[in-house]
Biopython code that builds the backbone (N, CA, C, O; Angstrom):
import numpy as np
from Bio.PDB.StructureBuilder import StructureBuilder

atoms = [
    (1, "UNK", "N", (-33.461, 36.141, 70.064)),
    (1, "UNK", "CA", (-34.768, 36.579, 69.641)),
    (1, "UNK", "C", (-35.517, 35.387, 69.068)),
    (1, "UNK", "O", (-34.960, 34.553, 68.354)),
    (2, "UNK", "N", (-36.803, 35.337, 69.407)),
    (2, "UNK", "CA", (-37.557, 34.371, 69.260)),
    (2, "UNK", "C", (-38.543, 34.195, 68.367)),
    (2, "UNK", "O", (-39.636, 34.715, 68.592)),
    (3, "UNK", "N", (-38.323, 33.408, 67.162)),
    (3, "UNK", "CA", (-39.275, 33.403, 65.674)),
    (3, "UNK", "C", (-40.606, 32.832, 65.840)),
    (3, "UNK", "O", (-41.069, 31.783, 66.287)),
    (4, "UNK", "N", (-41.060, 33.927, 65.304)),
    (4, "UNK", "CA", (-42.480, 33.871, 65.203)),
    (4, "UNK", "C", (-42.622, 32.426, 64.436)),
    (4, "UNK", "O", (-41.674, 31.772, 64.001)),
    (5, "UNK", "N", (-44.361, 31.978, 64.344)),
    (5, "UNK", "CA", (-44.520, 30.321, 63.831)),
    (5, "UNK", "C", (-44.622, 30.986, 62.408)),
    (5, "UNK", "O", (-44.162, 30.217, 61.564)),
    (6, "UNK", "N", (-45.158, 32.381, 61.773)),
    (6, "UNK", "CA", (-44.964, 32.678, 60.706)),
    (6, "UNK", "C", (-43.627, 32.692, 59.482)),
    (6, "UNK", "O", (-43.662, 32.574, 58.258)),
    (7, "UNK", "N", (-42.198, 32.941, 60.696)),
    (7, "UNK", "CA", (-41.545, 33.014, 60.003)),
    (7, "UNK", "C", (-40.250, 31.381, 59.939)),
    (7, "UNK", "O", (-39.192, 31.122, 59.364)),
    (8, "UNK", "N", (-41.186, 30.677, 60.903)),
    (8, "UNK", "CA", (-40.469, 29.264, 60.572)),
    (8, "UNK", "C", (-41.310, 28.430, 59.694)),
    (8, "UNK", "O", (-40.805, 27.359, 59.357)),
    (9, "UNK", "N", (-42.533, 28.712, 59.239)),
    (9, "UNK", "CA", (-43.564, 28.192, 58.102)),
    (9, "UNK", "C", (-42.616, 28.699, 56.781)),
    (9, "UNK", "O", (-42.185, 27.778, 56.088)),
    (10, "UNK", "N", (-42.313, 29.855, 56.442)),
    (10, "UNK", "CA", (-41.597, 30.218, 55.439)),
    (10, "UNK", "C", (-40.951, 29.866, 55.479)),
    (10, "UNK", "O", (-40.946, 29.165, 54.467)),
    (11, "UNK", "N", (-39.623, 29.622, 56.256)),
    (11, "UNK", "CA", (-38.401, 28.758, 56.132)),
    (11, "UNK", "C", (-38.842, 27.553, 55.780)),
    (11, "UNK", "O", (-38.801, 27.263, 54.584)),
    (12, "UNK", "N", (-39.250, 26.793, 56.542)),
    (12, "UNK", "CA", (-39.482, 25.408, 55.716)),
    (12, "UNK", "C", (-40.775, 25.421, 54.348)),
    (12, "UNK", "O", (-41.155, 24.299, 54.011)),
    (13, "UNK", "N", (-41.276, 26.373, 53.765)),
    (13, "UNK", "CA", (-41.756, 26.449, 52.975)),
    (13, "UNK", "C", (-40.572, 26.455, 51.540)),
    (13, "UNK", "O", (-40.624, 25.875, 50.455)),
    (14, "UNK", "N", (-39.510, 27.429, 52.170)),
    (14, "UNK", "CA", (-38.223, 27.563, 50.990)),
    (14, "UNK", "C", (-37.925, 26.579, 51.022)),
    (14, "UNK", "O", (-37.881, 25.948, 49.965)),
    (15, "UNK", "N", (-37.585, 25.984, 52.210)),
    (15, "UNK", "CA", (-36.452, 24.595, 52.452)),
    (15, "UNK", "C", (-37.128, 23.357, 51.313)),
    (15, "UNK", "O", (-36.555, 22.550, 50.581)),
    (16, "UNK", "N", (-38.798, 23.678, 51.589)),
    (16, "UNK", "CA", (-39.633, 22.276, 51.004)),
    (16, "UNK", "C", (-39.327, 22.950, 49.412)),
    (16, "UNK", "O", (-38.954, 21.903, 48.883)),
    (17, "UNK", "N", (-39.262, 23.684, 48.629)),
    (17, "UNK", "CA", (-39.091, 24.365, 47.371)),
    (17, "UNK", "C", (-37.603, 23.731, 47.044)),
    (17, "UNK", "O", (-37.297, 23.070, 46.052)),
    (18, "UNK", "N", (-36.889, 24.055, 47.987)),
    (18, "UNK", "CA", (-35.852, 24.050, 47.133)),
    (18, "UNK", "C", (-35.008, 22.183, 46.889)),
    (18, "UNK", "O", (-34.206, 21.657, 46.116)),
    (19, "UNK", "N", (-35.885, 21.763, 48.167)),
    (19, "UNK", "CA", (-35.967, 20.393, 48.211)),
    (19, "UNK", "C", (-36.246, 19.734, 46.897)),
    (19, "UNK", "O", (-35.442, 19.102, 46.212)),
    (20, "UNK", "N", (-37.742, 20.023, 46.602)),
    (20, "UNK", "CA", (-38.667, 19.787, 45.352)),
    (20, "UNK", "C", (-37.488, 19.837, 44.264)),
    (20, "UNK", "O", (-37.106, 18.965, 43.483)),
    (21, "UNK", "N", (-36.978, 21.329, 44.503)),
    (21, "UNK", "CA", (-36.014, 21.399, 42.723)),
    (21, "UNK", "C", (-35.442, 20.788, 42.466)),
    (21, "UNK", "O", (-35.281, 20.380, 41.315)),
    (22, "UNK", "N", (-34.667, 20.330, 43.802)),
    (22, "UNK", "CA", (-33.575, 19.037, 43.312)),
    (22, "UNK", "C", (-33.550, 18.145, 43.088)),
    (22, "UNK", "O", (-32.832, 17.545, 42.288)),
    (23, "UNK", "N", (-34.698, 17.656, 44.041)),
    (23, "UNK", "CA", (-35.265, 16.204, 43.058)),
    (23, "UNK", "C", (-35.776, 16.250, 41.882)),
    (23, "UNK", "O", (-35.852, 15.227, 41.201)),
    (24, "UNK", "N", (-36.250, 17.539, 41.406)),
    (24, "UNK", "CA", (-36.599, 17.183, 40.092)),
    (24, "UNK", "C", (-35.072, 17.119, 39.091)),
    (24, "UNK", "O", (-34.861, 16.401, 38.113)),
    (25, "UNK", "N", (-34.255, 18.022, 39.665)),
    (25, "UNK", "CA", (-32.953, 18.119, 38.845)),
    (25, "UNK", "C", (-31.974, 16.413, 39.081)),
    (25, "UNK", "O", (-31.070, 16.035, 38.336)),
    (26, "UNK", "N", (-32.495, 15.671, 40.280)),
    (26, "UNK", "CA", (-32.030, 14.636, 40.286)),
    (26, "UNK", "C", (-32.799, 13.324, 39.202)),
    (26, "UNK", "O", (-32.137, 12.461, 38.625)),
    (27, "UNK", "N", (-34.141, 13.442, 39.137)),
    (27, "UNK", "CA", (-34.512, 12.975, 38.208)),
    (27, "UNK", "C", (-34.347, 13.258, 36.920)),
    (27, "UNK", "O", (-34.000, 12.314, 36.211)),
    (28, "UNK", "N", (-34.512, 14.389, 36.377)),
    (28, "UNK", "CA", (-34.215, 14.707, 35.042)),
    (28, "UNK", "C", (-32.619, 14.450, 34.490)),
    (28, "UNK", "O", (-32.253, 14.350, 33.319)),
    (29, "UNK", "N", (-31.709, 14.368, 35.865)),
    (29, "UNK", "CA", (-29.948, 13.716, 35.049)),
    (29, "UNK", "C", (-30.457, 12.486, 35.245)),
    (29, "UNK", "O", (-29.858, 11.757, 34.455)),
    (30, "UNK", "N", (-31.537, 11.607, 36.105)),
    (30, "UNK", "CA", (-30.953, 10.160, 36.317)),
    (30, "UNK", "C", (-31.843, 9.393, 34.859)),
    (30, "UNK", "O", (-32.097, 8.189, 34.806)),
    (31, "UNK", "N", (-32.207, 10.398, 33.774)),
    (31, "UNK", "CA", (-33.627, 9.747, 32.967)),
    (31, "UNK", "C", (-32.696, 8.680, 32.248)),
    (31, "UNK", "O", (-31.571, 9.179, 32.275)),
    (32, "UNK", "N", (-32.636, 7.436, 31.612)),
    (32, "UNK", "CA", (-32.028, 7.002, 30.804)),
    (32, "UNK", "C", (-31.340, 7.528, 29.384)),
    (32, "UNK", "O", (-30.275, 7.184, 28.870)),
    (33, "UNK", "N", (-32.684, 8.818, 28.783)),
    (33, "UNK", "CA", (-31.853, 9.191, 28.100)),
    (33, "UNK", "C", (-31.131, 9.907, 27.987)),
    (33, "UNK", "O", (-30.332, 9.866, 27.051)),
    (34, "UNK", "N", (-31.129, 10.914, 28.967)),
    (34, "UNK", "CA", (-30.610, 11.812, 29.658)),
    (34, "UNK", "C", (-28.730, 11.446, 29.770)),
    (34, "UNK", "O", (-27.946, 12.221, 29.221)),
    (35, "UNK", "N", (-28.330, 10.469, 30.371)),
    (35, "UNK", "CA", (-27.361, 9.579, 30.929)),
    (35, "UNK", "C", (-26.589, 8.970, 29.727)),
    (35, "UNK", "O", (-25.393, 8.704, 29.848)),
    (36, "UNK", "N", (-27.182, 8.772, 28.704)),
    (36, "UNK", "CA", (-26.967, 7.924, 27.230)),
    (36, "UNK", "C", (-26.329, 9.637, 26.588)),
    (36, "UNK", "O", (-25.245, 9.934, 26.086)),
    (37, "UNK", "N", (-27.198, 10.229, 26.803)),
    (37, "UNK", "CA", (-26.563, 11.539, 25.683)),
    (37, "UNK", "C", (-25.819, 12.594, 26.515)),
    (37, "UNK", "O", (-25.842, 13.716, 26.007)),
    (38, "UNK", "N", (-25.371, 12.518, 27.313)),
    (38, "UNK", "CA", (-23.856, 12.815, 28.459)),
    (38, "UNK", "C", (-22.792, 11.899, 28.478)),
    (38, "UNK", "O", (-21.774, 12.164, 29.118)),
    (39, "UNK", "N", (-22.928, 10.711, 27.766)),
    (39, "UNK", "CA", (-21.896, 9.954, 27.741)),
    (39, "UNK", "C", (-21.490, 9.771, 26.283)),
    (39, "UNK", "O", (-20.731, 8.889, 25.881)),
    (40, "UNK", "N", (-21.926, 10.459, 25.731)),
    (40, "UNK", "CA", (-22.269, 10.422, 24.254)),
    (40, "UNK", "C", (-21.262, 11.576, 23.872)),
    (40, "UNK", "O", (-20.381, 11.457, 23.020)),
    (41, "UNK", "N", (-21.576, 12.987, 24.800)),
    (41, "UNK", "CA", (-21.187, 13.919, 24.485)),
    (41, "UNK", "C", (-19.842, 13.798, 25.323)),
    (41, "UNK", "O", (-18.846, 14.514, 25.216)),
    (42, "UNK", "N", (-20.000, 12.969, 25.986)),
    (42, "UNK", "CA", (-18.438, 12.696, 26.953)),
    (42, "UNK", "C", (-17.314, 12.100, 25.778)),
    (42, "UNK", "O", (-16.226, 12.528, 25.393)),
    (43, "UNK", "N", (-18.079, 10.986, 25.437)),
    (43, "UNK", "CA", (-17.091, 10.332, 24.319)),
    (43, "UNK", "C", (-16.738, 11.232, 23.101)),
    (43, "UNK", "O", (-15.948, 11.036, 22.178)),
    (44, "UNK", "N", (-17.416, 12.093, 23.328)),
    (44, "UNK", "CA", (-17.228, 12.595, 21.175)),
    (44, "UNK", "C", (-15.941, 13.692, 21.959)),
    (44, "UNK", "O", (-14.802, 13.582, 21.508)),
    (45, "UNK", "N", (-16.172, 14.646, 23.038)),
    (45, "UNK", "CA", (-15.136, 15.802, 23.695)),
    (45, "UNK", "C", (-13.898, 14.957, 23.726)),
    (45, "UNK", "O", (-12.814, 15.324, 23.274)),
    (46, "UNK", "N", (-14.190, 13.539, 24.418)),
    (46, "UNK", "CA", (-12.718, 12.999, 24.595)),
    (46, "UNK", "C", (-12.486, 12.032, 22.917)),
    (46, "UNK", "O", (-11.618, 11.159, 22.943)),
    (47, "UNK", "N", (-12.917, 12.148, 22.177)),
    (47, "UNK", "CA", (-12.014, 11.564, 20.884)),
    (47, "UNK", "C", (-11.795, 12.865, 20.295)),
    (47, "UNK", "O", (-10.587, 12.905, 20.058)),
    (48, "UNK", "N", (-12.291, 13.870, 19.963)),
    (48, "UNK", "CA", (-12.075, 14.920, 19.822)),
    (48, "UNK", "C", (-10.563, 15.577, 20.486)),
    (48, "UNK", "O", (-10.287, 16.583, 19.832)),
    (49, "UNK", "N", (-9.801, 15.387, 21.276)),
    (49, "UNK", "CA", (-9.008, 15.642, 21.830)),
    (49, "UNK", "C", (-7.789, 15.201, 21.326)),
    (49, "UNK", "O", (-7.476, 14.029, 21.531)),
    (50, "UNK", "N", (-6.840, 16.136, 20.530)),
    (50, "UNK", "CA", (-5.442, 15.747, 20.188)),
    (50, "UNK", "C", (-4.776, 14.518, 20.348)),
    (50, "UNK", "O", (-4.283, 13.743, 19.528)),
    (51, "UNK", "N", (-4.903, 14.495, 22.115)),
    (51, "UNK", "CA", (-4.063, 13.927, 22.527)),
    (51, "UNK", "C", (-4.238, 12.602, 22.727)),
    (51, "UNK", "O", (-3.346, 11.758, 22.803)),
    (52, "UNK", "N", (-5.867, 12.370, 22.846)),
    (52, "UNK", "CA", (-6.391, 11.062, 22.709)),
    (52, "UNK", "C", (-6.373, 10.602, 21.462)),
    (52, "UNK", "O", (-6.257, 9.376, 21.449)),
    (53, "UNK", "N", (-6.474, 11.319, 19.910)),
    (53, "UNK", "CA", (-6.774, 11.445, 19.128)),
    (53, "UNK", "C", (-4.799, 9.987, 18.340)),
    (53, "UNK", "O", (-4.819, 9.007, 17.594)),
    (54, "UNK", "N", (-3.705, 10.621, 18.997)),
    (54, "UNK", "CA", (-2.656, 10.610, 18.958)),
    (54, "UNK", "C", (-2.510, 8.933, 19.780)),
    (54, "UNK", "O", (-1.858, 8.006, 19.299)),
    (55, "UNK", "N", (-3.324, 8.867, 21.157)),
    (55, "UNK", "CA", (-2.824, 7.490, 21.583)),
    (55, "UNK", "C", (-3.621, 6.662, 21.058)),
    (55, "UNK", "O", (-3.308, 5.473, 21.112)),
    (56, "UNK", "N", (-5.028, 7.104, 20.325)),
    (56, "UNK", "CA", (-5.478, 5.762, 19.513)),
    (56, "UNK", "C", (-5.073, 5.431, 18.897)),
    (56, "UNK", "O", (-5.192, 4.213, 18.761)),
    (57, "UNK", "N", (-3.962, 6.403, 17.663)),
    (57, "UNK", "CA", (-3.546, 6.601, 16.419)),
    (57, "UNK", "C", (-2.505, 5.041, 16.622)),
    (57, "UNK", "O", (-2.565, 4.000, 15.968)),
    (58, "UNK", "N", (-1.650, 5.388, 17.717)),
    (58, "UNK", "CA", (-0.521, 4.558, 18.142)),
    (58, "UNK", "C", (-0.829, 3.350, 18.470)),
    (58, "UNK", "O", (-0.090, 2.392, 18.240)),
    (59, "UNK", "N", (-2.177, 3.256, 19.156)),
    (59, "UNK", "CA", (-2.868, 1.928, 19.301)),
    (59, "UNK", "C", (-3.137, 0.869, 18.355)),
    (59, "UNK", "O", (-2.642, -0.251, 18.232)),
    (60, "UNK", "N", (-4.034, 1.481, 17.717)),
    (60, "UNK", "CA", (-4.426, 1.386, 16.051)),
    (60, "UNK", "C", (-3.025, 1.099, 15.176)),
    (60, "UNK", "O", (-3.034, 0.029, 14.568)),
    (61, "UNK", "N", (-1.870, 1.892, 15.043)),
    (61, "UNK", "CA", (-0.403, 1.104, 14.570)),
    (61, "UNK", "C", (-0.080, -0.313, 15.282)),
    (61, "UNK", "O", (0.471, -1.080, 14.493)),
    (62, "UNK", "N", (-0.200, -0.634, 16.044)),
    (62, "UNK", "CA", (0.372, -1.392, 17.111)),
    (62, "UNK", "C", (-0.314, -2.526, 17.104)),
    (62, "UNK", "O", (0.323, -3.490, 17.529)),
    (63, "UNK", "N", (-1.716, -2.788, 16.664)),
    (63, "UNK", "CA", (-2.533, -3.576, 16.457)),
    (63, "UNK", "C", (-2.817, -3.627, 14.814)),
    (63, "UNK", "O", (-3.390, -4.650, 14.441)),
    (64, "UNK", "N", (-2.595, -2.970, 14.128)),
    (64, "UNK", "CA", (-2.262, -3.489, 12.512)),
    (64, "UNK", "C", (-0.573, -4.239, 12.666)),
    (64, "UNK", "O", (-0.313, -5.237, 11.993)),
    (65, "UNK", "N", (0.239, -3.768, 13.399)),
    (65, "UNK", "CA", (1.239, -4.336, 13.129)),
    (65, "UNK", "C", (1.497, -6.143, 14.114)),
    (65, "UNK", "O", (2.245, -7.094, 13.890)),
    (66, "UNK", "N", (0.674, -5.931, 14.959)),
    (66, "UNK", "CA", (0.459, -7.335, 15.656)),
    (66, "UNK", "C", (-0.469, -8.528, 14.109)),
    (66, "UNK", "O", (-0.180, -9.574, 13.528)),
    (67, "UNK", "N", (-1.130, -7.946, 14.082)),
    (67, "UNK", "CA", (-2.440, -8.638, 12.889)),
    (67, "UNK", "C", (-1.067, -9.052, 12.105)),
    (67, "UNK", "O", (-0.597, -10.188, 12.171)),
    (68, "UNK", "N", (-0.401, -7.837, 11.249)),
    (68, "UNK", "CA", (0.550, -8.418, 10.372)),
    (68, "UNK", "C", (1.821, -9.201, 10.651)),
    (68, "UNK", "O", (2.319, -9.690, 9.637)),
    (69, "UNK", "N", (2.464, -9.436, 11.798)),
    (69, "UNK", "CA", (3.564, -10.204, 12.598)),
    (69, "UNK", "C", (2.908, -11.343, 12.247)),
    (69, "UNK", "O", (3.479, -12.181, 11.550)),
    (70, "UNK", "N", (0.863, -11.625, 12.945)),
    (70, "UNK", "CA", (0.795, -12.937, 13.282)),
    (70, "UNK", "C", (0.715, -13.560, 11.727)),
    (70, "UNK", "O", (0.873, -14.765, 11.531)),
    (71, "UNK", "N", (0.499, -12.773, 10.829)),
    (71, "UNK", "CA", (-0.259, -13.331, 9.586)),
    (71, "UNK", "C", (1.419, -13.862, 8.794)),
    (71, "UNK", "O", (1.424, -14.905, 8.142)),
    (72, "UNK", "N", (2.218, -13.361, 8.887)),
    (72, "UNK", "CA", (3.551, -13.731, 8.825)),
    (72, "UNK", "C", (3.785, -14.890, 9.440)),
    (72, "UNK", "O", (3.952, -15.976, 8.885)),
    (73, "UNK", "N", (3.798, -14.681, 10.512)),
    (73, "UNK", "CA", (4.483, -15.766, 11.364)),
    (73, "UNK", "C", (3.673, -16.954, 10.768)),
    (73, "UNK", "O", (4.356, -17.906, 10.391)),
    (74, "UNK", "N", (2.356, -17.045, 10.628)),
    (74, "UNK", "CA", (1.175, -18.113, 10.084)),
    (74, "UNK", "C", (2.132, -18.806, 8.774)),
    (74, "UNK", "O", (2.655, -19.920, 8.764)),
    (75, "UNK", "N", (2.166, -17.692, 7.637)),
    (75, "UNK", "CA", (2.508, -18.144, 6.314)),
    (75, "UNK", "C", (4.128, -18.794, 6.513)),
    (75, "UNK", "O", (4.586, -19.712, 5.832)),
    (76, "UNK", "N", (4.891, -18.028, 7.685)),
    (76, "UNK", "CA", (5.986, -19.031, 7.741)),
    (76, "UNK", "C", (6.185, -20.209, 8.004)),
    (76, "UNK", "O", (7.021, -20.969, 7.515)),
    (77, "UNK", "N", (4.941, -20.513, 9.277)),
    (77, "UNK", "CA", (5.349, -21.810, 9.464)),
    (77, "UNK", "C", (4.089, -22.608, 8.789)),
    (77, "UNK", "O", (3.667, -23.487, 9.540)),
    (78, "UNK", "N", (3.586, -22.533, 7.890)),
    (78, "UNK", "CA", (2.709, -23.004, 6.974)),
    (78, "UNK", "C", (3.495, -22.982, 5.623)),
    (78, "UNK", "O", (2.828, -23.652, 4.835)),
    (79, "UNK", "N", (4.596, -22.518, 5.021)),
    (79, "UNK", "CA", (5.771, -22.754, 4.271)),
    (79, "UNK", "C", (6.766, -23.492, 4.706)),
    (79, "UNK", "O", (7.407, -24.135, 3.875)),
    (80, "UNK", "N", (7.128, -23.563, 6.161)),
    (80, "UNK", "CA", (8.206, -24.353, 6.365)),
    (80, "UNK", "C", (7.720, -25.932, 6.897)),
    (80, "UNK", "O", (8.427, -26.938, 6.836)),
    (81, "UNK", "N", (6.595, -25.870, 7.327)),
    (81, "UNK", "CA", (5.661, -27.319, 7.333)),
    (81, "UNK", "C", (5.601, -27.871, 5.937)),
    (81, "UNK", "O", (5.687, -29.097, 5.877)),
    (82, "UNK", "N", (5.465, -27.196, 4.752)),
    (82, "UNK", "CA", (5.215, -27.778, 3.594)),
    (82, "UNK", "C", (6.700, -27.866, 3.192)),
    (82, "UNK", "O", (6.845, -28.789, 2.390)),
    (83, "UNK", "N", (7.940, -27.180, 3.488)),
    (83, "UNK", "CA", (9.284, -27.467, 3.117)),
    (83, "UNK", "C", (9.724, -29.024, 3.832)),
    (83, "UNK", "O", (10.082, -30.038, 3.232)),
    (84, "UNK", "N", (9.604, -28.870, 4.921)),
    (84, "UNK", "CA", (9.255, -30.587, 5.658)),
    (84, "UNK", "C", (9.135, -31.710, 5.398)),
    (84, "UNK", "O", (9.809, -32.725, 5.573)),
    (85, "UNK", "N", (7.417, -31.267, 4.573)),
    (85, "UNK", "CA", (6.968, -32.327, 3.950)),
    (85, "UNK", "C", (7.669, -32.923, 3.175)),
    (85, "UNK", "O", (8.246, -33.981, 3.423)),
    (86, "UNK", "N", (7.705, -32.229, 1.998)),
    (86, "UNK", "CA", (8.642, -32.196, 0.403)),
    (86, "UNK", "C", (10.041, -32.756, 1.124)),
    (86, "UNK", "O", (10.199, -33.927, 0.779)),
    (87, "UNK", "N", (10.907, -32.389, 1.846)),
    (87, "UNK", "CA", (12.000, -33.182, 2.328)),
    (87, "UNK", "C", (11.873, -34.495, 3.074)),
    (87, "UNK", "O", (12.772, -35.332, 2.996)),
    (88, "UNK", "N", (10.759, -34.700, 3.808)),
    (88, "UNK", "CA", (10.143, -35.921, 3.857)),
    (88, "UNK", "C", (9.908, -36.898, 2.821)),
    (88, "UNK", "O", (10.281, -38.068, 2.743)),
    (89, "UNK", "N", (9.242, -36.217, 2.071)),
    (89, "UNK", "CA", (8.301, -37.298, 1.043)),
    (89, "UNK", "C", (10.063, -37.507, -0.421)),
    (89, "UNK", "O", (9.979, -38.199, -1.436)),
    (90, "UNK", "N", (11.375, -36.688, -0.006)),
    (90, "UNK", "CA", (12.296, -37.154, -0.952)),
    (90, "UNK", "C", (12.771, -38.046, -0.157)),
    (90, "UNK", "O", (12.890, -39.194, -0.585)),
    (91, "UNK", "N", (13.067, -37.800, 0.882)),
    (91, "UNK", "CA", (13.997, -39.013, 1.490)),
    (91, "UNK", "C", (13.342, -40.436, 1.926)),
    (91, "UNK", "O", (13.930, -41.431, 2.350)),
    (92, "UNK", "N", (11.912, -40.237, 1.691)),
    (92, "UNK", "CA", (11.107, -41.825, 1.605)),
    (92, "UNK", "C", (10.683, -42.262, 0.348)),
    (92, "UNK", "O", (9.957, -43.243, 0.186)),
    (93, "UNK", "N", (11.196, -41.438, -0.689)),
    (93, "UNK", "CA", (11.243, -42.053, -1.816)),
    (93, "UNK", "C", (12.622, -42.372, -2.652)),
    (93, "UNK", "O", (12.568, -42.969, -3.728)),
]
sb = StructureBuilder()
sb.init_structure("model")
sb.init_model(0)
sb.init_chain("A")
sb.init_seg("    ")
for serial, (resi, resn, name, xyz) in enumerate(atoms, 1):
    if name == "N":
        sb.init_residue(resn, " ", resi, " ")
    sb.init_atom(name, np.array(xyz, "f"), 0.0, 1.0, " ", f" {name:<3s}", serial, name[0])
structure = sb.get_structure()
C-alpha cells in the first residue's frame, strides 16, 4: 500500500522533532559545566564507596609508611656519616 505525500511529511516531520531533541540533549550533556558536575558527582559516589573508601585507606598507610622508612633511612645515614667523621678526625689526630 502506497503512502500518501501527507503521511510521509509527518513522518519526517517526527523524525525532524525527534532529531531536534537530541541534539539539544547532546548539547546540554556536552556544556562544560554540565561535564564538570557529572564528574564531580562521579567522584564524590565513588569515594563514598566502602570499598574504595578501604583501598585509599591502605594507600594512604603505605605512603605514610614509605615517607617514614625514607626519613629513617635519611637520619641513619646522616648519623653514620657523622660516626665516620668523628672516627676519622680520631685517627688523624
Amino acid at each position: 500500500m502506497a503512502r500518501d505525500i501527507e503521511d510521509i511529511q509527518r513522518e519526517l516531520d517526527r523524525t525532524r522533532r525527534q532529531f531536534a531533541s537530541t541534539l539539544d540533549q547532546l548539547a546540554e550533556r556536552s556544556r562544560p559545566e554540565n561535564i564538570v558536575d557529572d564528574a564531580k558527582r562521579s567522584a564524590t559516589d565513588k569515594l563514598n564507596d566502602p570499598k574504595v573508601q578501604k583501598i585509599l585507606a591502605g594507600v594512604a598507610g603505605a605512603v605514610v609508611l614509605a615517607v617514614a622508612f625514607g626519613v629513617y633511612r635519611s637520619r641513619k645515614k646522616s648519623s653514620d656519616l657523622k660516626e665516620l667523621q668523628r672516627m676519622l678526625s680520631e685517627r688523624l689526630s
